[in-house]
C-alpha positions, -999 to +999 in steps of 0.1 A: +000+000+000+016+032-011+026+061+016-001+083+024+001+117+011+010+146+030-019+168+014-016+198+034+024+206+015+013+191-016+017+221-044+011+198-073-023+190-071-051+199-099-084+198-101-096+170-130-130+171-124-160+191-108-188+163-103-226+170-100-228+151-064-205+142-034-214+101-045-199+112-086-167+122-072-165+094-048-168+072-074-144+088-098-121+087-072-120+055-066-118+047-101-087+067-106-074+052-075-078+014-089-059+026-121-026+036-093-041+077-095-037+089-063-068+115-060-086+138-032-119+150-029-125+184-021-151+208-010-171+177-002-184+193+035-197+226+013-226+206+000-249+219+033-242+251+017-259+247-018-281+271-028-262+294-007-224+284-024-216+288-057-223+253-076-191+234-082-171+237-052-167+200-048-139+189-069-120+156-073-082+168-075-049+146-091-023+145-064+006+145-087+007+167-117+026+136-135-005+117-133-032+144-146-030+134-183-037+102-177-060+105-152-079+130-178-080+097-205-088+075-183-120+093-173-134+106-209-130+064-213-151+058-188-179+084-197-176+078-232-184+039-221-149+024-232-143+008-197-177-004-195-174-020-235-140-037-229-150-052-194-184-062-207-163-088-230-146-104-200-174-120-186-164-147-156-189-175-144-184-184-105-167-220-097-186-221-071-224-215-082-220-212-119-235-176-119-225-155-149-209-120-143-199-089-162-163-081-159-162-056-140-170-077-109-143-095-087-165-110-065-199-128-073-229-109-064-251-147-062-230-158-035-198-140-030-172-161-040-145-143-053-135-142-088-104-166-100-070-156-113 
């Protein structure tokens, strides 16, 4: 597991993508983060504030500046659908109860066996 960051110095940081709920940049970030992008979500407490706040204030940020281009593929793929297409082909079916799953998946949602390999 890689060091935490020290977020607080860290200067080289930008902003990738401004989501349209708290739940969108969680997930984002966690897709980044399963791709080795190490990401932060900000302005996530300002939500209480909407209505009041300027919209857009929650952002999901790219720790490393090194990282940003990729992290900005990586996520047009996944809205365009190309993550979604190429897993879809990499179907599994579960040893242990012969479900059928969509790639995507590493453990079975019948009864959670995980996936092989």
């Amino acid at each position: 597991m890689p060091a935490p960051l020290n977020l607080c110095n860290h200067k080289d940081m930008k902003a990738l993508y401004s989501p349209r709920t708290v739940t969108d940049a969680h997930l984002i970030r966690g897709y980044l983060q399963s791709h080795g992008i190490e990401t932060l979500v900000r302005g996530e407490f300002l939500a209480g504030g909407i209505g009041e706040l300027p919209a857009g204030m929650c952002k999901v940020w790219v720790a490393d500046d090194a990282n940003f281009e990729r992290a900005d593929r990586l996520l047009r793929e996944f809205f365009r659908g190309d993550t979604a297409r190429r897993l879809a082909a990499n179907q599994w079916r579960c040893a242990a109860c012969g479900e059928t799953l969509e790639g995507q998946f590493t453990d079975c949602w019948q009864c959670g066996a995980a996936r092989p390999g």
